[in-house]
MILUMKE-41656 format. One record per atom (N, C-alpha, C): x, y, z; residue in one letter. Coordinates in steps of 0.001 Angstrom, whole numbers, plus 500000, padded with zeros to 6 digits. Layout:
N
XYZA
...
// end
This chain:
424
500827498795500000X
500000500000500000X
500869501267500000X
501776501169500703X
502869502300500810X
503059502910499456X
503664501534498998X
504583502146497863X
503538502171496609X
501819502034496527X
501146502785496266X
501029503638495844X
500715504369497222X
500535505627497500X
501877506598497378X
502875506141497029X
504085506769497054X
503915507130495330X
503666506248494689X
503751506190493086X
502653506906493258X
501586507319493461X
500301507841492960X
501000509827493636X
501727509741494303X
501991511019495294X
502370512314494418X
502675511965492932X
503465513175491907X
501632514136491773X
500816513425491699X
499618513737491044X
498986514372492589X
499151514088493520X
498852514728494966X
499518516151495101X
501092516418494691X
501764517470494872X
501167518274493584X
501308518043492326X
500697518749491429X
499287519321492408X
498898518758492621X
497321519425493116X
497408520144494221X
497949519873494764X
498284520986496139X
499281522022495968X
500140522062494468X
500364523689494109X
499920523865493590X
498864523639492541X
498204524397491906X
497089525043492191X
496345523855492751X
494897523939493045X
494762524466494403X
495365523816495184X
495596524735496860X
495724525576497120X
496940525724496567X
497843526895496772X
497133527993496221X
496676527892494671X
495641529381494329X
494307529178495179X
493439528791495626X
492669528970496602X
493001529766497811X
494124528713498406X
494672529996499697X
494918531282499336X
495974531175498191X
496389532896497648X
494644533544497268X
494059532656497055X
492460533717496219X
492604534178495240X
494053533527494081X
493813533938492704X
494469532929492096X
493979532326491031X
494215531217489946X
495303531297489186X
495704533127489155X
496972533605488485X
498508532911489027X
498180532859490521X
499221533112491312X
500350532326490851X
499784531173491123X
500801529955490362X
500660529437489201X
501559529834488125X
501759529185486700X
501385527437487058X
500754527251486174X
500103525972485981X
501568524892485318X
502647525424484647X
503651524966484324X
504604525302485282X
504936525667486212X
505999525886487176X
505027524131488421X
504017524212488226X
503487523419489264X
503655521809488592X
503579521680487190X
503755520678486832X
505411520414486895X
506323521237486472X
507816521488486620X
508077520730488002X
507402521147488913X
507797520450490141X
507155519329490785X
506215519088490176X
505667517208490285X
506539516392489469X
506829517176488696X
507664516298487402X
508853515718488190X
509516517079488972X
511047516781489394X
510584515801490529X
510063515693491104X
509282515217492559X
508912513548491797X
508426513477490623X
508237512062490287X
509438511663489926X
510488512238489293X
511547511471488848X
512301511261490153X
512684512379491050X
513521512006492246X
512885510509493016X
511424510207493624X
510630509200493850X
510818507765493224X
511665508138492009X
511408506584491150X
512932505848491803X
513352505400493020X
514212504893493065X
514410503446492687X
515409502979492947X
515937501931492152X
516496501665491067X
516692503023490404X
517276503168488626X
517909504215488876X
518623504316488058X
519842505108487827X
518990506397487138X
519028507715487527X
518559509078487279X
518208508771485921X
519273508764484900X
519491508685483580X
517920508125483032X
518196506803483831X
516946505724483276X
515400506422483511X
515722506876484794X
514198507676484903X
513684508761484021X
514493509474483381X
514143510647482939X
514107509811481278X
514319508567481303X
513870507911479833X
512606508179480015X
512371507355481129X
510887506744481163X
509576507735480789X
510440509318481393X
509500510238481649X
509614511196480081X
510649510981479360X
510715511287478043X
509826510472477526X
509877509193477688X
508764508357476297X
507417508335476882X
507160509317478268X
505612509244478673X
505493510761477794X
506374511807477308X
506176513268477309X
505860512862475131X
507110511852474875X
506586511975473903X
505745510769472794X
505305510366473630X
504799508836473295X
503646509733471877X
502976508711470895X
502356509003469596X
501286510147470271X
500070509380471335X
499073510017471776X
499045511877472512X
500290512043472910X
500915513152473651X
501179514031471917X
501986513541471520X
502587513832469667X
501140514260468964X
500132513980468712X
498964514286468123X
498516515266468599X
498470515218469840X
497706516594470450X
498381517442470483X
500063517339470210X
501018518311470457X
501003519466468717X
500359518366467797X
500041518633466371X
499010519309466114X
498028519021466863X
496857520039466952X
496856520875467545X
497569521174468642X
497640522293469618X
498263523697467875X
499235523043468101X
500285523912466804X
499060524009465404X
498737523817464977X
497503523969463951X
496592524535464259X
496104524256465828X
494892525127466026X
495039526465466740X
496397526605467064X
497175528262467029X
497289528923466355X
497734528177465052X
497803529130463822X
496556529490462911X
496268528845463205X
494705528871462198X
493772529840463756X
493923529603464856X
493219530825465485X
493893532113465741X
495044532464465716X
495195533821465096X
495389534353464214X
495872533581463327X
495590534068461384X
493843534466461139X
493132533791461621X
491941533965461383X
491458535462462376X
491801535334463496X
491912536567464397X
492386537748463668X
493015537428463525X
494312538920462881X
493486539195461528X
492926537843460666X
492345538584459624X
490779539316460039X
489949538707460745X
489186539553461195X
487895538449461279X
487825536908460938X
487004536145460988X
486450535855462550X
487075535942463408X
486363535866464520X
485285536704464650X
485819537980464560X
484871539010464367X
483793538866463711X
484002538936462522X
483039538472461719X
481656537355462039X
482061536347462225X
481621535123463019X
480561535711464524X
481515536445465465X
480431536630466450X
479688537729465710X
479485538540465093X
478841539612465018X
477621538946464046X
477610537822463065X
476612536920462864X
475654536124464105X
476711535743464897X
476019534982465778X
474858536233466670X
475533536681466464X
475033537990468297X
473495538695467093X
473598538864465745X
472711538670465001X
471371537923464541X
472109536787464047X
471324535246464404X
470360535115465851X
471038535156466836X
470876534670468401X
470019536258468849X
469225536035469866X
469435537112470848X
469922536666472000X
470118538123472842X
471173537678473934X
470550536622474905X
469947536449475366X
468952535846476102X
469286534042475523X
469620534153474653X
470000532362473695X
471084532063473785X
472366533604473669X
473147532478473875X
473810531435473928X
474030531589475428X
474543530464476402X
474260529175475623X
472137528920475887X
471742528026475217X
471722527529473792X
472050528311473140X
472443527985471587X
473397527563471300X
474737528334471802X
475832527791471787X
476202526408472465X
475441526268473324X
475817524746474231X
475093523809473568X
473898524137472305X
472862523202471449X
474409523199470063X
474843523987469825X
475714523987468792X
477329523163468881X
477318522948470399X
478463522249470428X
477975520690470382X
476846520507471335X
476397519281471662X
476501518700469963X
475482519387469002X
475649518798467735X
476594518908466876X
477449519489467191X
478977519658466589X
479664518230466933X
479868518385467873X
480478517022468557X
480022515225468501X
478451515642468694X
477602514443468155X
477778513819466672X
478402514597465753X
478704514708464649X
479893514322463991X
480713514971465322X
482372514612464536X
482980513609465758X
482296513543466741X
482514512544467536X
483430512670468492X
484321513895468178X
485433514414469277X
485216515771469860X
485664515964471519X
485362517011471676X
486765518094471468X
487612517465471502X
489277518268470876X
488838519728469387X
487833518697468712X
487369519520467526X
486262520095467612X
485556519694468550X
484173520523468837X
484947522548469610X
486086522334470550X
486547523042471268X
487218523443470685X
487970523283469595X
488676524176468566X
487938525333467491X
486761524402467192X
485909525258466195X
485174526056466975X
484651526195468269X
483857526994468730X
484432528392469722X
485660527663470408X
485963528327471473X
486076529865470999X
486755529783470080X
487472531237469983X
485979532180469902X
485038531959468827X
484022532540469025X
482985532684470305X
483053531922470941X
482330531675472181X
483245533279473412X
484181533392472977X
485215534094473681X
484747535277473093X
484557535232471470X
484570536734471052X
483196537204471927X
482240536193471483X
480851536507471949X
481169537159473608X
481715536589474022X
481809536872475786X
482446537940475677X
483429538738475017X
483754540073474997X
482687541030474145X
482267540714473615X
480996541877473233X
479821541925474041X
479310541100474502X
478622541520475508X
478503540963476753X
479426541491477397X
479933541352478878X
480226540264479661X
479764539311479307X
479731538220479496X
481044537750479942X
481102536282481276X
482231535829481269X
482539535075480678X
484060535011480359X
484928533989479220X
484835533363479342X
485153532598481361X
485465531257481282X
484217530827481393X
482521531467481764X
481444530780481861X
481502530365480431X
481488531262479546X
481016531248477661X
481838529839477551X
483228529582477650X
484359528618477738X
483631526923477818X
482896527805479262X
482654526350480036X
481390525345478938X
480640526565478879X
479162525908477921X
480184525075476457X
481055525398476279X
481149525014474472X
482013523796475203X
483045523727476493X
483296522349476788X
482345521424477286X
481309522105478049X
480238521144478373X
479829520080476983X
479167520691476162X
478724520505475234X
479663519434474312X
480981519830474277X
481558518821473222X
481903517381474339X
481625517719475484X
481343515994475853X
480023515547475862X
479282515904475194X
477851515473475222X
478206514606473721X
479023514397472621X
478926513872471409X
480386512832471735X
481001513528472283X
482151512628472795X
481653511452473290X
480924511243474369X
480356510476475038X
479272509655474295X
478889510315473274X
477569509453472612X
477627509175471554X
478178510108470745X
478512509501469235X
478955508381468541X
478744508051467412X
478785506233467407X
480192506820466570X
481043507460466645X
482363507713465816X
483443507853466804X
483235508235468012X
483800508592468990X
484491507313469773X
486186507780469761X
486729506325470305X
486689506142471448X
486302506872472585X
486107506638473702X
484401504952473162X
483239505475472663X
482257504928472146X
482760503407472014X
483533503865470707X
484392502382470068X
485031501023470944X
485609501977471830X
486736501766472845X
485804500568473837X
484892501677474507X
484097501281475977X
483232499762475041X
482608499817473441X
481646498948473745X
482756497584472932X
483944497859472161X
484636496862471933X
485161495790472996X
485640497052474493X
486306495848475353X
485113494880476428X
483833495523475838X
482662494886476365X
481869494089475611X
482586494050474637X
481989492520473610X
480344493139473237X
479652494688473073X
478655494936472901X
478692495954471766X
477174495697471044X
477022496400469767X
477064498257470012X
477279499205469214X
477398500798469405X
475778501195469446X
474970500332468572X
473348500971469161X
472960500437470068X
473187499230470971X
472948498823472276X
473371499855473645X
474493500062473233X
475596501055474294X
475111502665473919X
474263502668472756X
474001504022472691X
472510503855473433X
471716503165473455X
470395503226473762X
470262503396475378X
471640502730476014X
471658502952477550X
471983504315478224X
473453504935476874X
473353505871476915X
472622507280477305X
471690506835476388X
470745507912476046X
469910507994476911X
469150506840478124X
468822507188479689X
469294508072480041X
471152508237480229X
471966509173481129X
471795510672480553X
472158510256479599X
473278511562479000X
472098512614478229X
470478512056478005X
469848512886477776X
469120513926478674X
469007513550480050X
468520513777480673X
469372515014481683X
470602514592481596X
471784515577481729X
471722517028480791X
471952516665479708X
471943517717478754X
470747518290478642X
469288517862478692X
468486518761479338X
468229519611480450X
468771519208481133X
468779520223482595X
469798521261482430X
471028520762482011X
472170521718481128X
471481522855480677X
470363522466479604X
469963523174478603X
469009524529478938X
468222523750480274X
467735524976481153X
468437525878482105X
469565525073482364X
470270525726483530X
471024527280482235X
471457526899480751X
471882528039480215X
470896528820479948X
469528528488479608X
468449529549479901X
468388530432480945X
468535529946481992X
468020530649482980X
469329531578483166X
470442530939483173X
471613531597482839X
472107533180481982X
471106532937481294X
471714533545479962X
470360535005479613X
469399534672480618X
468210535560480736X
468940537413480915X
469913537316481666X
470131538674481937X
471263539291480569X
472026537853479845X
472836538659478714X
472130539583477710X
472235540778477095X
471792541380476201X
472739541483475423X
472256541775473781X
473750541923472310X
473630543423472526X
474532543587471787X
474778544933471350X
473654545931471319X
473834547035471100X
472690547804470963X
472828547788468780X
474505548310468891X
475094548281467259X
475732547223467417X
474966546020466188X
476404545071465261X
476848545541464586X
477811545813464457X
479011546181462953X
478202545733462253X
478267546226460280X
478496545558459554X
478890544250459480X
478361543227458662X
479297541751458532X
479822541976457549X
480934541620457258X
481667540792455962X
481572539842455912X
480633538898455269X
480535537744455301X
481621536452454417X
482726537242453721X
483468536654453145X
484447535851454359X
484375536813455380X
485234536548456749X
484861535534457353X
483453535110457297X
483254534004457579X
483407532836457331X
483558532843456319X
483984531657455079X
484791530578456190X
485686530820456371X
486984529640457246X
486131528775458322X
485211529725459012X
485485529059460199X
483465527854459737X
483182528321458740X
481900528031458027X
482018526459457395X
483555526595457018X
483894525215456408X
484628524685456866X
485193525196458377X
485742523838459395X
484849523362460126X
483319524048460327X
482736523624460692X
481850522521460016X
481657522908459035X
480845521761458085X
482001520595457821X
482822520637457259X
484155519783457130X
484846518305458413X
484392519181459815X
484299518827460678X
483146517638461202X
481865518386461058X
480933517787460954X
480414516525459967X
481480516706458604X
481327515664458104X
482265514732457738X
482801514600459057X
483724513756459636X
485234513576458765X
485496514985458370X
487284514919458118X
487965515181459243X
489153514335459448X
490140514625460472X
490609515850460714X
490598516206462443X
490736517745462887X
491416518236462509X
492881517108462088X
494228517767461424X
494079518352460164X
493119518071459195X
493075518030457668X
492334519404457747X
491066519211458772X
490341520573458994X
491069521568459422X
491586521971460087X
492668522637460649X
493361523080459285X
494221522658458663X
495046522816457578X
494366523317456755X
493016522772456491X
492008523532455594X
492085524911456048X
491523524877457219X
491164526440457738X
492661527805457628X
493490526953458102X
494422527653457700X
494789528471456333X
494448527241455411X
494528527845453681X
493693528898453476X
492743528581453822X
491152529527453223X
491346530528454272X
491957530470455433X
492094532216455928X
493086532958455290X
494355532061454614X
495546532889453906X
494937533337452839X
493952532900452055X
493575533096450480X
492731534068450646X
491342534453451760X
490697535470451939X
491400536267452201X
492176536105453559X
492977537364453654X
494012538011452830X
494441537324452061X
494983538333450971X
494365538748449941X
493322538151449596X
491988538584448656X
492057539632448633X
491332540008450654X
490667541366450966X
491452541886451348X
493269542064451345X
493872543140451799X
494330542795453507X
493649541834453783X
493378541767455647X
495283541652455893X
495322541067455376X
497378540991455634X
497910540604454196X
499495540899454334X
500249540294453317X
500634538609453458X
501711537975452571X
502188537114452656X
502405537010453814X
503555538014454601X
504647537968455493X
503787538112456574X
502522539247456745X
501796539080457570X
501140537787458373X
500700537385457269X
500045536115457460X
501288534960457932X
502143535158457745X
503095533756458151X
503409534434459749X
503608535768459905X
503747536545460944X
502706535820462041X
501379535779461603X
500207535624462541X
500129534578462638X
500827533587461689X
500241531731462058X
501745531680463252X
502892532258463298X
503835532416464100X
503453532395465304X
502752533775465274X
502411534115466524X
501568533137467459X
500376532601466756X
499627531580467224X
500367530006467768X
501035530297466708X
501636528834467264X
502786529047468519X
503286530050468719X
504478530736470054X
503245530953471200X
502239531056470970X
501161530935471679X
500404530092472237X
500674529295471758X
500583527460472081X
501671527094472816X
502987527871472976X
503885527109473484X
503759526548475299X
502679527004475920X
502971526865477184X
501817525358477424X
500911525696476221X
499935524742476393X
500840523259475841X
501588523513475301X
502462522022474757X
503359521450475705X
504297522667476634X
504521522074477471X
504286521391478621X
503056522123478795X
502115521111479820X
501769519777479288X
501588519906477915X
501032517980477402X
501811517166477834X
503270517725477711X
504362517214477462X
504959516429478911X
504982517872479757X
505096517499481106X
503810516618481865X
503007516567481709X
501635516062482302X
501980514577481566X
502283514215480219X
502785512735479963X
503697512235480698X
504923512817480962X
506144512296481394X
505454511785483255X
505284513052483493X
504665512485484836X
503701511211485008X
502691511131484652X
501556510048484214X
502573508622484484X
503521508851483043X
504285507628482665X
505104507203484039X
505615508255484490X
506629507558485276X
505183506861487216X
504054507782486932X
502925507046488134X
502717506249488129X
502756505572486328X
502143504224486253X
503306503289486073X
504691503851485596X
505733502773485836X
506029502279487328X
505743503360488146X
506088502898489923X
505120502217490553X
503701501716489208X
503083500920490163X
501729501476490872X
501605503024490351X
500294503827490904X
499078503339489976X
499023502831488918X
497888502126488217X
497438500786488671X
498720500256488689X
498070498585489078X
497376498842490636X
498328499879491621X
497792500262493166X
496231500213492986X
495730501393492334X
494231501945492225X
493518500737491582X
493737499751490729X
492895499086490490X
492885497962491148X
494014497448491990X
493892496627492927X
493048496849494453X
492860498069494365X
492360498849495769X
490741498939495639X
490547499285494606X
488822499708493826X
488407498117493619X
489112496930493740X
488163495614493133X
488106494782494205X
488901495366495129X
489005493857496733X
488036493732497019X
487209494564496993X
485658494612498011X
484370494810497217X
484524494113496543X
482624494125495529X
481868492993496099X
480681493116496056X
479411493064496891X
478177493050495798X
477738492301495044X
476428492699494224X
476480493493492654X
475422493328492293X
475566494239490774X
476220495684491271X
474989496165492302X
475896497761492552X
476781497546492595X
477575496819493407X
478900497355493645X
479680497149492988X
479270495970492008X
480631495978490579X
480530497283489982X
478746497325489535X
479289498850488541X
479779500029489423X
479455500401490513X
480350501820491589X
481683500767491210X
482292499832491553X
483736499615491190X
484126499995489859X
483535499331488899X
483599499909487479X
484171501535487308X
482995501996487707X
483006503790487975X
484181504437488393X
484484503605489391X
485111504590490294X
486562504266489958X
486776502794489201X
488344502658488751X
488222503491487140X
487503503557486418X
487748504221485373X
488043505635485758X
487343506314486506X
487448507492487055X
489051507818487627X
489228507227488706X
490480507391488910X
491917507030487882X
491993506084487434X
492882506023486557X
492745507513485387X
490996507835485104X
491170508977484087X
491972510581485035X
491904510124486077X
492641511370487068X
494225510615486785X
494500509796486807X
496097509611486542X
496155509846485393X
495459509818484262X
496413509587482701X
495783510709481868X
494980511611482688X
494448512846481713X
493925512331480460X
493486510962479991X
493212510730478809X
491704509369479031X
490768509714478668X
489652509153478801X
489568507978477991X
490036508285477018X
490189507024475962X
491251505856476421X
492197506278476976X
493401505700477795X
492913504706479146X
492104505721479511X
491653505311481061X
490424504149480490X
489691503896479798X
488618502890479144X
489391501781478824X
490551501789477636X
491401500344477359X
492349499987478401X
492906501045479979X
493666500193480908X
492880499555481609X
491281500063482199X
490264498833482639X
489302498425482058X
489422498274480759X
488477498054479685X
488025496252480248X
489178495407480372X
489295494068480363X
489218493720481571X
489460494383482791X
489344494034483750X
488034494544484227X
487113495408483695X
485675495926484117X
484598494688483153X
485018494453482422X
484808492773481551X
484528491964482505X
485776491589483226X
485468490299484473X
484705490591485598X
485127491949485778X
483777492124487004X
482485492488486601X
482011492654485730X
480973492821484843X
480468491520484826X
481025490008484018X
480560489087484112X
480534488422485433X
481771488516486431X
481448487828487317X
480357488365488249X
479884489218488046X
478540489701489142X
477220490209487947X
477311489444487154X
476313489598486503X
475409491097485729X
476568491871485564X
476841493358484653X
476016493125483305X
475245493817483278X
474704494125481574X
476069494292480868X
476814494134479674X
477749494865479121X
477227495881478349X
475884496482478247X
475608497445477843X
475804498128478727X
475527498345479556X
475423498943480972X
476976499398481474X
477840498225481318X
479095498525481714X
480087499122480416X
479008498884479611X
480248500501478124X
480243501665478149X
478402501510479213X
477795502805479202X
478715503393480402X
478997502922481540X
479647503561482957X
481086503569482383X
481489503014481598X
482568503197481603X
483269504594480510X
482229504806479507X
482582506166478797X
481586507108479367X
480629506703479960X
480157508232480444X
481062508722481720X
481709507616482773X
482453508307483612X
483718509106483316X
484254507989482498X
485542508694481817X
485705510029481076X
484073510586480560X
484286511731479791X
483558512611481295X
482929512393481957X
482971513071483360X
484145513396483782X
484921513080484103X
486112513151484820X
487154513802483839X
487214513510482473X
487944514246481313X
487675515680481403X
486057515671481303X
486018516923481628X
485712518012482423X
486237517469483483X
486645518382485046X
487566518847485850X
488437517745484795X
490343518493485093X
491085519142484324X
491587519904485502X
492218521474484700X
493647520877484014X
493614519307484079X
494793519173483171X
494818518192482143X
493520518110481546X
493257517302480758X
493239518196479446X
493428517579478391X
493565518547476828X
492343518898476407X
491234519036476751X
490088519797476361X
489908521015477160X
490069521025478190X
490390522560479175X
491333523194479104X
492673522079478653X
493832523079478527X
493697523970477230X
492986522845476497X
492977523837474660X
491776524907474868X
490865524549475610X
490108525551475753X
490401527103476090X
490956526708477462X
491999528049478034X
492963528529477260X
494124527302476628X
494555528784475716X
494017529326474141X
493024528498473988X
492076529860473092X
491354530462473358X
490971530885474804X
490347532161475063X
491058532382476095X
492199532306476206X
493627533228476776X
493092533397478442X
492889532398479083X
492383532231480635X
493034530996481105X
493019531162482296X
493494530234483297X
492631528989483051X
493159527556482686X
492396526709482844X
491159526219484289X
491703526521485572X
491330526147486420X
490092527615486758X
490102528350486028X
488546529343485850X
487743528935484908X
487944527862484619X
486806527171483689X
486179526194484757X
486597525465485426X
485966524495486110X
484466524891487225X
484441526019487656X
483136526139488797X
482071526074487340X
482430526840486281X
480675526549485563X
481010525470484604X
481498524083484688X
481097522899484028X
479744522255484415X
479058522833483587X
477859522562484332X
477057521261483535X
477422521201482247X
476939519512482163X
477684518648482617X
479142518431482948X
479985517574482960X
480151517013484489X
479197517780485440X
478866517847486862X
477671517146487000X
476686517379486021X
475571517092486174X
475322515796485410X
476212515273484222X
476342513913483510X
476930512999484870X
477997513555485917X
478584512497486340X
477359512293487583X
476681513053487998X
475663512831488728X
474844511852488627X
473605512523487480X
472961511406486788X
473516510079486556X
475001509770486245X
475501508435485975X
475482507806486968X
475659508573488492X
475914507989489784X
474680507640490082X
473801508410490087X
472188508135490321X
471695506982489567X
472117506781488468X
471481505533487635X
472098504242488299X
473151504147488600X
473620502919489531X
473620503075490678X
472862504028491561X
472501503809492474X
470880503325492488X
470469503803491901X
468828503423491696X
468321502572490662X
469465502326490343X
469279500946489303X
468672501110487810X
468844502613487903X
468401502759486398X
469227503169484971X
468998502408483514X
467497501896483477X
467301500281483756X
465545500555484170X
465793499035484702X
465962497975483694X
465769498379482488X
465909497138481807X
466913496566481451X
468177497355481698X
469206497195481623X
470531496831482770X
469567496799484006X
470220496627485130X
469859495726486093X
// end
């Protein structure tokens, strides 16, 4: 148990400078979110005894740059450049001053959180739901008064509502493959939880969103400005890869914007620069947040938690709360939901059958918890990408996650009360 809790301890100190420590201080600023990982990092490698320094800081290199860390490190850099090239040319703008048009203020919240949900339901990831929306969700929150990280929070709420349900989505793939069950079976159980969530969501941004008012004056639109972000969204939606979309968007903001004068060549390489030097703090966190992970679960903090969560089951409940609660925690060690589903994918299998688990039931607890918990930590890559495209502290996004609070609820409530029953 010791040496456990010793391996699980890098992810304890991370949280008690970041998260503590700005509470006591009373500001989120106080402590760089990368100075706090800097020193869990050093704190996990010193901890890994028995190997020679050298060897440890392998381990924590091939957790920083393993393929899965590398992808997101690719999109981070793409979706920098393509959000201030598009910035600088004037498409954001453009974009909210349609929306705030389109919408009245009073919608909103709720429109935008209906626009991610089906964004995401669509393309199946919320990485791309939070790329295509955020920046506008941000503009919207600076034109009329509105807060960033609330505006922030609705468009992450929302892209785990398709994450979680979409039949494209590998978390989806993931949860009903290592459960030997079909994607419309695992969606139909689904859809008990996760609808009933996103409705209350849906009122809670109503009621929310009652006091925002638009502008009195919208600008003019240029609607040519819109163009980019019009066909990463459709592009997106019809299921091309974020990377390809991205690259798209990038082209079609260089070609408008030199159309209309918005920048030159040099400009434009200037502004995809800038975006991407703008990304740099969010990469090093991927980077550092892998290495750490890797070296928790080389000392033995993964096998700890799932040996600890299965000693004591008792009945259907208590396999699926075991189920729950080991996917959950492991998704607090590995920041990756999809990750956290295939390390107890096979072992939520055996306790599933040996206590007599629906495996619909157990694809369903196992990706709706995992995208609960994905999206409630300030160091997981949908909050981090969130925050740095609307240029805020990740950990001021978290008080208004307000579906991703209210999905993990409902999920808890359904295995506590046994619903649905036909499935339990």
């Amino acid at each position: 148990m010791k040496k456990g809790l010793i391996a699980l301890s890098p992810l304890g100190v991370f949280i008690t400078l970041y998260l503590v420590t700005s509470i006591i201080a009373g500001d989120f600023y106080k402590v760089p979110i990368t100075v706090a990982f800097m020193m869990s990092s050093i704190y996990a490698i010193m901890i890994s005894t028995g190997q020679p320094v050298r060897q440890r800081i392998d381990i924590y290199s091939r957790g920083a740059g393993n393929p899965q860390m590398m992808l997101m490190i690719w999109i981070f850099i793409l979706a920098g450049a393509f959000a201030h090239s598009a910035k600088v040319m004037g498409c954001i703008d453009a974009t909210v001053n349609l929306t705030l048009y389109l919408l009245p203020g009073n919608m909103l919240l709720a429109g935008l959180f209906l626009a991610a949900c089906f964004i995401s339901i669509s393309i199946g990831t919320s990485v791309g739901t939070i790329v295509a929306l955020t920046p506008i969700a941000a503009g919207v929150a600076a034109y009329t008064g509105t807060s960033i990280p609330l505006m922030t929070a609705v468009v992450v709420g929302g892209s785990f509502f398709g994450d979680n349900l979409s039949f494209i989505s590998d978390t989806t793939i993931v949860a009903t493959s290592t459960q030997g069950c079909k994607l419309s079976d695992k969606f139909r159980v689904n859809a008990y939880i996760v609808f009933p969530a996103a409705l209350l969501s849906f009122f809670a941004y109503l009621y929310l969103g009652t006091d925002i008012t638009s502008p009195q004056h919208i600008p003019a639109n240029e609607y040519t400005k819109v163009i980019p972000y019009i066909v990463v969204l459709f592009t997106a939606i019809m299921g091309m890869n974020v990377m390809a979309v991205l690259t798209l968007g990038i082209l079609l903001t260089g070609c408008i914007g030199l159309l209309n004068g918005s920048f030159t060549i040099f400009s434009w390489m200037g502004a995809m620069g800038d975006g991407i030097i703008g990304m740099g703090e969010l990469i090093i966190i991927t980077m550092m947040a892998g290495g750490m992970l890797e070296l928790i679960k080389h000392n033995g903090g993964i096998d700890f938690v799932i040996h600890r969560l299965t000693r004591h089951i008792h009945g259907k409940r208590g396999a699926e709360l075991s189920i729950a609660g080991l996917v959950s925690v492991i998704g607090l060690c590995t920041a990756n939901n999809t990750i956290s589903i295939i390390t107890v994918g096979g072992i939520a299998k055996q306790i599933g059958d040996r206590f007599g688990v629906d495996n619909k039931k157990c694809a369903s607890i196992l990706d709706t918890f995992s995208c609960f918990v994905q999206g409630i930590i300030p160091y997981g890559a949908q909050i981090l990408m969130a925050a740095g495209l609307a240029s805020i502290a990740p950990i001021t996004i978290i008080p208004y996650l307000i579906y991703p609070f209210i999905l993990g609820l409902t999920a808890l409530m359904a295995i506590l009360f046994r619903y649905p029953k036909k499935y339990s």
